[in-house]
Biopython code that builds the backbone (N, CA, C, O; Angstrom):
import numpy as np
from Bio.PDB.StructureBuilder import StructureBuilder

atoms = [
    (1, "UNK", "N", (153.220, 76.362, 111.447)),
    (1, "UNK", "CA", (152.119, 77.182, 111.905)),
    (1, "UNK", "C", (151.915, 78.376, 110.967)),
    (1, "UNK", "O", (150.779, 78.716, 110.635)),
    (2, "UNK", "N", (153.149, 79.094, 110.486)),
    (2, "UNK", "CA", (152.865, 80.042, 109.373)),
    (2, "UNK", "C", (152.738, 79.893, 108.726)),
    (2, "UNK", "O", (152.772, 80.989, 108.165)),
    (3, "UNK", "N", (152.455, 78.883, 107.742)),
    (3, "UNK", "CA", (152.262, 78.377, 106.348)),
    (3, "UNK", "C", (151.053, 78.123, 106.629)),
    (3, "UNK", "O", (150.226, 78.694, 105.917)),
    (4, "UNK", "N", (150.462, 77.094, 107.868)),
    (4, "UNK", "CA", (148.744, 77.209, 108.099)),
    (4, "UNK", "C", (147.884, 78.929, 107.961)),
    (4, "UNK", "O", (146.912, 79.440, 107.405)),
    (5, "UNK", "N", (148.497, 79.129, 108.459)),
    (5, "UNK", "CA", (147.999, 80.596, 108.905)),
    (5, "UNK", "C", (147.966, 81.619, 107.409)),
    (5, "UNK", "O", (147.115, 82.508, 107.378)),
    (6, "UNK", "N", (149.077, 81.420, 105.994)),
    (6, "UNK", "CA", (149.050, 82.006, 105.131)),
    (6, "UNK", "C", (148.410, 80.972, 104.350)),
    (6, "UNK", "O", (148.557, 81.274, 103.166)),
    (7, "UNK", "N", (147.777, 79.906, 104.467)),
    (7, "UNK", "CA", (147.232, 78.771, 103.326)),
    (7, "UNK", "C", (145.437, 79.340, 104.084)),
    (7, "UNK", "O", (144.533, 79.350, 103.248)),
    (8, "UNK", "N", (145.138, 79.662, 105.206)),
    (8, "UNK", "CA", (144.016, 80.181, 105.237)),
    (8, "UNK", "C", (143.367, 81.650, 105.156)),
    (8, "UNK", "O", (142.163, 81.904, 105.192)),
    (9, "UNK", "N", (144.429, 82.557, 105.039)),
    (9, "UNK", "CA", (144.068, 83.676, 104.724)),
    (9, "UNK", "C", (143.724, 83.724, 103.151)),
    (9, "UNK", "O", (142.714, 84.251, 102.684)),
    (10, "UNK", "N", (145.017, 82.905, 102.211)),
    (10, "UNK", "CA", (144.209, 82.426, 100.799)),
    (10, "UNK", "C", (143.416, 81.937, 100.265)),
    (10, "UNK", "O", (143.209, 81.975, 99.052)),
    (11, "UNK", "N", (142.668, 81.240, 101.293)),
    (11, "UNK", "CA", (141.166, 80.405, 101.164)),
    (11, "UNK", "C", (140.128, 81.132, 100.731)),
    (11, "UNK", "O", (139.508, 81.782, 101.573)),
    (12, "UNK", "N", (139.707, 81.182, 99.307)),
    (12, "UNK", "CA", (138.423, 81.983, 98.708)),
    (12, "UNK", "C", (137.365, 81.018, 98.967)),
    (12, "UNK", "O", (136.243, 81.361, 98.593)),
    (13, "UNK", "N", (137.473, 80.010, 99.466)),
    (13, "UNK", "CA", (135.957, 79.365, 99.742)),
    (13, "UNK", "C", (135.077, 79.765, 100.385)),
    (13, "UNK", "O", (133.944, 79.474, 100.000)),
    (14, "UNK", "N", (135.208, 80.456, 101.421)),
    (14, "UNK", "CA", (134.318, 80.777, 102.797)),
    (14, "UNK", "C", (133.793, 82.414, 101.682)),
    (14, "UNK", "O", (132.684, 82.917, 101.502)),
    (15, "UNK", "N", (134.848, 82.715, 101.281)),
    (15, "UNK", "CA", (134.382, 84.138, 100.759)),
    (15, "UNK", "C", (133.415, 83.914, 99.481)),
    (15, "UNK", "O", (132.753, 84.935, 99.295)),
    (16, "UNK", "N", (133.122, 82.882, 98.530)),
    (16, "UNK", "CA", (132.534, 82.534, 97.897)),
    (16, "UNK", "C", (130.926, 81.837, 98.376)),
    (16, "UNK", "O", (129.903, 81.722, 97.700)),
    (17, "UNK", "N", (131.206, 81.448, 99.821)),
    (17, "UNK", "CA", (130.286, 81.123, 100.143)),
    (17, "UNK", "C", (129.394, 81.758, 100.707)),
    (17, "UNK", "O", (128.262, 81.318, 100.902)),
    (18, "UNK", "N", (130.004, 83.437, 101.205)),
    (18, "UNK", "CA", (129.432, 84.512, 101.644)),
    (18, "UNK", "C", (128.772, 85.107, 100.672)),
    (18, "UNK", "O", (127.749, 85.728, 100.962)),
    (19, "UNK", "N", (129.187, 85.044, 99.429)),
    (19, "UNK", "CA", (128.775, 85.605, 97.990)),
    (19, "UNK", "C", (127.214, 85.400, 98.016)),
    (19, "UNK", "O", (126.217, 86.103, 98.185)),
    (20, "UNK", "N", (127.651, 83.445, 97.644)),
    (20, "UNK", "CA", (126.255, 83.263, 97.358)),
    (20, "UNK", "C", (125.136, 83.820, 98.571)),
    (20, "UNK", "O", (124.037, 84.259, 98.233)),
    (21, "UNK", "N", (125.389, 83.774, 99.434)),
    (21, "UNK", "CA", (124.913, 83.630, 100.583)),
    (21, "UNK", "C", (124.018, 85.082, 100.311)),
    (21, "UNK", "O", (122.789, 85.140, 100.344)),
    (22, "UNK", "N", (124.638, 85.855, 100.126)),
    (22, "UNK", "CA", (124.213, 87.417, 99.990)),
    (22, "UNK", "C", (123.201, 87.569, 98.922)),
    (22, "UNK", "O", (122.094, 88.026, 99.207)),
    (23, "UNK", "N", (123.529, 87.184, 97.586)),
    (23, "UNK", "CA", (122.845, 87.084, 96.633)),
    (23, "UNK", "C", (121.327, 86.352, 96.369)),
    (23, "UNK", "O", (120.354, 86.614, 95.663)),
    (24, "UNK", "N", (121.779, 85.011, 97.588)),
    (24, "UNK", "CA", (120.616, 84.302, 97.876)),
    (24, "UNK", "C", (119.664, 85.667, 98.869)),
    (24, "UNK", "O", (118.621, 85.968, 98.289)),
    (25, "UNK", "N", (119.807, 86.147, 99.674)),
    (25, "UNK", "CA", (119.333, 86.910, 100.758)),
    (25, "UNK", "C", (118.881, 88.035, 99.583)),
    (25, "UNK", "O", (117.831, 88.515, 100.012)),
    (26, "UNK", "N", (119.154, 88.564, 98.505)),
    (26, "UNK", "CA", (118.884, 89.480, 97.865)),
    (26, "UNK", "C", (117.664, 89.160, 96.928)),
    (26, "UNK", "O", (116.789, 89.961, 96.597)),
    (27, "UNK", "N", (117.759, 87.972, 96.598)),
    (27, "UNK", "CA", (116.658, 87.210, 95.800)),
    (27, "UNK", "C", (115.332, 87.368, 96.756)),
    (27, "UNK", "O", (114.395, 88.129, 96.513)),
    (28, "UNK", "N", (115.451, 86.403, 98.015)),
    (28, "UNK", "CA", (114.990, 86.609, 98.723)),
    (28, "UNK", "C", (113.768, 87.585, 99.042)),
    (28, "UNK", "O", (112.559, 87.361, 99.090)),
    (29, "UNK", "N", (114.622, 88.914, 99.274)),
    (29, "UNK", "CA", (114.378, 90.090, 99.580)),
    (29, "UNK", "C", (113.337, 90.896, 98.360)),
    (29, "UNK", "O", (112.631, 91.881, 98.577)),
    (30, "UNK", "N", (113.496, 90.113, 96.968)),
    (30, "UNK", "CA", (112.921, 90.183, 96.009)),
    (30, "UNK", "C", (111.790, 89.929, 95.892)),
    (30, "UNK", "O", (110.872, 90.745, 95.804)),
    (31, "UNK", "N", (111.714, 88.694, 95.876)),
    (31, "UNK", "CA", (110.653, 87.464, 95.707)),
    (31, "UNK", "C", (109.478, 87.985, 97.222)),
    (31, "UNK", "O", (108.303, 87.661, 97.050)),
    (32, "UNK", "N", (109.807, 88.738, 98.592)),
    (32, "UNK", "CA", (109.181, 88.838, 99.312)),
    (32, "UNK", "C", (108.417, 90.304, 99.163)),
    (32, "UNK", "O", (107.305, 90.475, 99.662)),
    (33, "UNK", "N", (108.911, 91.042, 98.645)),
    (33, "UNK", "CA", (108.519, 92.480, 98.179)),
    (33, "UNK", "C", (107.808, 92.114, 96.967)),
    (33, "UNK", "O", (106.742, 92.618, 97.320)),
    (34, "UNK", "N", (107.520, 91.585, 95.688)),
    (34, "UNK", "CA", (106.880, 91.085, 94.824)),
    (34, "UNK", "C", (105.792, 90.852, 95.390)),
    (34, "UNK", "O", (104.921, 91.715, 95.283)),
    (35, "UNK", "N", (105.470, 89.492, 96.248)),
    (35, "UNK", "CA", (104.445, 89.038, 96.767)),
    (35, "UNK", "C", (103.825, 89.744, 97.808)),
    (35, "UNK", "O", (102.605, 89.906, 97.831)),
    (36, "UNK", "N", (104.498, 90.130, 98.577)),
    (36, "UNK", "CA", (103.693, 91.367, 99.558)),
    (36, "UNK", "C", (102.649, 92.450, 98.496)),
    (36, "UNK", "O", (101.429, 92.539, 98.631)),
    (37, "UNK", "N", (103.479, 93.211, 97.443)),
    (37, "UNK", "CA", (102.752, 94.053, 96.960)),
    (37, "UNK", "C", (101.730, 93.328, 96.121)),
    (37, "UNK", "O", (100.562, 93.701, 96.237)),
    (38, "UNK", "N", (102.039, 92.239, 95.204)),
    (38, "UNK", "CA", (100.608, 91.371, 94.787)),
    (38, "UNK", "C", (99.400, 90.903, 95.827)),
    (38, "UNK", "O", (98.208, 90.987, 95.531)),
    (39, "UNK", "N", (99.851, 90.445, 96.972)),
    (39, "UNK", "CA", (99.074, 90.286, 98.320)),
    (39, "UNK", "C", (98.316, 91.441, 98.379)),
    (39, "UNK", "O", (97.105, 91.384, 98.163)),
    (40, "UNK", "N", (98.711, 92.184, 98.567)),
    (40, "UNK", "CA", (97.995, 93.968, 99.110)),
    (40, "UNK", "C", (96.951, 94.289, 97.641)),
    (40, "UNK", "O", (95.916, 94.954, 97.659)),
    (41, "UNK", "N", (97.532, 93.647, 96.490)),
    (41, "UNK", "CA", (96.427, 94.199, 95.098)),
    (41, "UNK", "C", (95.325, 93.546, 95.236)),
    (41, "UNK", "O", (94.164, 93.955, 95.262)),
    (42, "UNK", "N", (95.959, 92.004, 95.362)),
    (42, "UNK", "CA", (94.631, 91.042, 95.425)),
    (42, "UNK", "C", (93.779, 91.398, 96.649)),
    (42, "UNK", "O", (92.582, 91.116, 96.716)),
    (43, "UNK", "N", (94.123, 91.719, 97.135)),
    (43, "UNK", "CA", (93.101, 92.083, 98.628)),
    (43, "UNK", "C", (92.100, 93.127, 98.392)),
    (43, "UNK", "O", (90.890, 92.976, 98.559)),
    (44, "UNK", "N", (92.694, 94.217, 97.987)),
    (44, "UNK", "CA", (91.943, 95.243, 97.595)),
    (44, "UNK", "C", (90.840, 94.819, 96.617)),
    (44, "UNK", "O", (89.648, 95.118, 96.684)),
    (45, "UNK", "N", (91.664, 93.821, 95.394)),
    (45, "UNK", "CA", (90.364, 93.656, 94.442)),
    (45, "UNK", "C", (89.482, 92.746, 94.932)),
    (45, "UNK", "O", (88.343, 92.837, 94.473)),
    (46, "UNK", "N", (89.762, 91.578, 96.034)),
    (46, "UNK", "CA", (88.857, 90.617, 96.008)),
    (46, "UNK", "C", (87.769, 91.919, 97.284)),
    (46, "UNK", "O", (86.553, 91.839, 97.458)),
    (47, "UNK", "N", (88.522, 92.754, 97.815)),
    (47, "UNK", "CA", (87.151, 93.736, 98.677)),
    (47, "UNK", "C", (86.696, 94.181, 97.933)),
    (47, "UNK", "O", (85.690, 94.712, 98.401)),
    (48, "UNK", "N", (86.807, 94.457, 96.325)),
    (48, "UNK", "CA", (85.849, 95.447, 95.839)),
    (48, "UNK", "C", (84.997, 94.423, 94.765)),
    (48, "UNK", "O", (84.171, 94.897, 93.985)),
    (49, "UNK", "N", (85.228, 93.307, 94.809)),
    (49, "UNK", "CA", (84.473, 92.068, 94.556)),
    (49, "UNK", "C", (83.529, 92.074, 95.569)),
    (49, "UNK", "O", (82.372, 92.142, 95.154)),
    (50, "UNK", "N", (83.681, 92.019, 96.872)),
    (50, "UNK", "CA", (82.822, 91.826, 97.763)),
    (50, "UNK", "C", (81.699, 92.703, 98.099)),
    (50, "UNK", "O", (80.670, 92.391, 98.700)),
    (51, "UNK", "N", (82.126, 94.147, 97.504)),
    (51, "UNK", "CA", (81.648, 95.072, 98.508)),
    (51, "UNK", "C", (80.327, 95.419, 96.577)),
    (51, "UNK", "O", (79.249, 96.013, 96.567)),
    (52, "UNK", "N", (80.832, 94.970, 95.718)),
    (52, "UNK", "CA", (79.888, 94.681, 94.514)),
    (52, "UNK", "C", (78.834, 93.786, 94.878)),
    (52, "UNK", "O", (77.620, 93.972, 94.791)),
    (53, "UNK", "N", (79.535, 92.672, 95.349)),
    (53, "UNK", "CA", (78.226, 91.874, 95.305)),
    (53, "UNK", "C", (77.470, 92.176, 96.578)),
    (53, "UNK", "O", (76.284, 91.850, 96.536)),
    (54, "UNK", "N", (77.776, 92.571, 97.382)),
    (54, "UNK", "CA", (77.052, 93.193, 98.644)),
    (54, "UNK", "C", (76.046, 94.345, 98.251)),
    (54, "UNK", "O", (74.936, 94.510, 98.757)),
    (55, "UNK", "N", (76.501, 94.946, 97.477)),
    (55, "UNK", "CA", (75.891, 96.114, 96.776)),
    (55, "UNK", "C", (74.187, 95.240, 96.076)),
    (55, "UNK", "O", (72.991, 95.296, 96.363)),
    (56, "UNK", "N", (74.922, 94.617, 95.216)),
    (56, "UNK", "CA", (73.723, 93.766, 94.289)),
    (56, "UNK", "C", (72.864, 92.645, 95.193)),
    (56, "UNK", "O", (72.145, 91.892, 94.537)),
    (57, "UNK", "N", (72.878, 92.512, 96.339)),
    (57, "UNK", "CA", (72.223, 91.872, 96.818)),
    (57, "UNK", "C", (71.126, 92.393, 97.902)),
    (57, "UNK", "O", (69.989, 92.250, 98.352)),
    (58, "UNK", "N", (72.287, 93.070, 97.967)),
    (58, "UNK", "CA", (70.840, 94.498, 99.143)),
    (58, "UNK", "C", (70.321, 94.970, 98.378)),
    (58, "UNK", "O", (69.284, 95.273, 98.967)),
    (59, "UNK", "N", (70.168, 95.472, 96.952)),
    (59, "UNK", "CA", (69.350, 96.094, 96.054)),
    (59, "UNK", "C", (68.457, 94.834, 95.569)),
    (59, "UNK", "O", (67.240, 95.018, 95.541)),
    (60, "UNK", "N", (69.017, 93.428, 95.144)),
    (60, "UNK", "CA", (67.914, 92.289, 95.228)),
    (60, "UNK", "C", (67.038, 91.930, 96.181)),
    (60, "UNK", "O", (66.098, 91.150, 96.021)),
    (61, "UNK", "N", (67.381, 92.581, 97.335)),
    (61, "UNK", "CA", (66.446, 91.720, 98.029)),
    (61, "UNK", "C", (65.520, 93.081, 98.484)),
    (61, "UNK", "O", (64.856, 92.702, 99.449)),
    (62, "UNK", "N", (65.281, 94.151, 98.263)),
    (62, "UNK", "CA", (64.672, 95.603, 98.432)),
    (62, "UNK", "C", (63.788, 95.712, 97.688)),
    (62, "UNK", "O", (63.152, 96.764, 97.634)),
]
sb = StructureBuilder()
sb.init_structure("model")
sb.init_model(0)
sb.init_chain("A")
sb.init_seg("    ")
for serial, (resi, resn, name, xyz) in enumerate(atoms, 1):
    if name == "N":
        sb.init_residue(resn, " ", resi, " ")
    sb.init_atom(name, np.array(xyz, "f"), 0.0, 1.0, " ", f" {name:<3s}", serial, name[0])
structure = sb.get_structure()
């Protein structure tokens, strides 16, 4: 039973697997903050696309 018990406290697998695990979650955390703030640019520009051609069309048709 003590040799189980000291052969799993030496086990770096689970702790390696927490690693990635974290690193994945950090990427993650990356890749979602990237696209949020590109989301929020493109939005803004495709409204000021819109609010142009809205502009040029009420003056076309006046």
């Amino acid at each position: 039973m003590r040799k189980k018990i000291e052969m799993l406290l030496r086990d770096q697998q689970g702790a390696t697997a927490i690693e990635y695990g974290l690193i994945l979650a950090l990427i993650f955390l990356a890749m979602v903050g990237g696209v949020t703030a590109l989301g929020s640019e493109t939005s803004s520009q495709w409204n000021l696309v819109a609010s142009d051609v809205s502009t040029a069309v009420s003056q076309a048709t006046a």
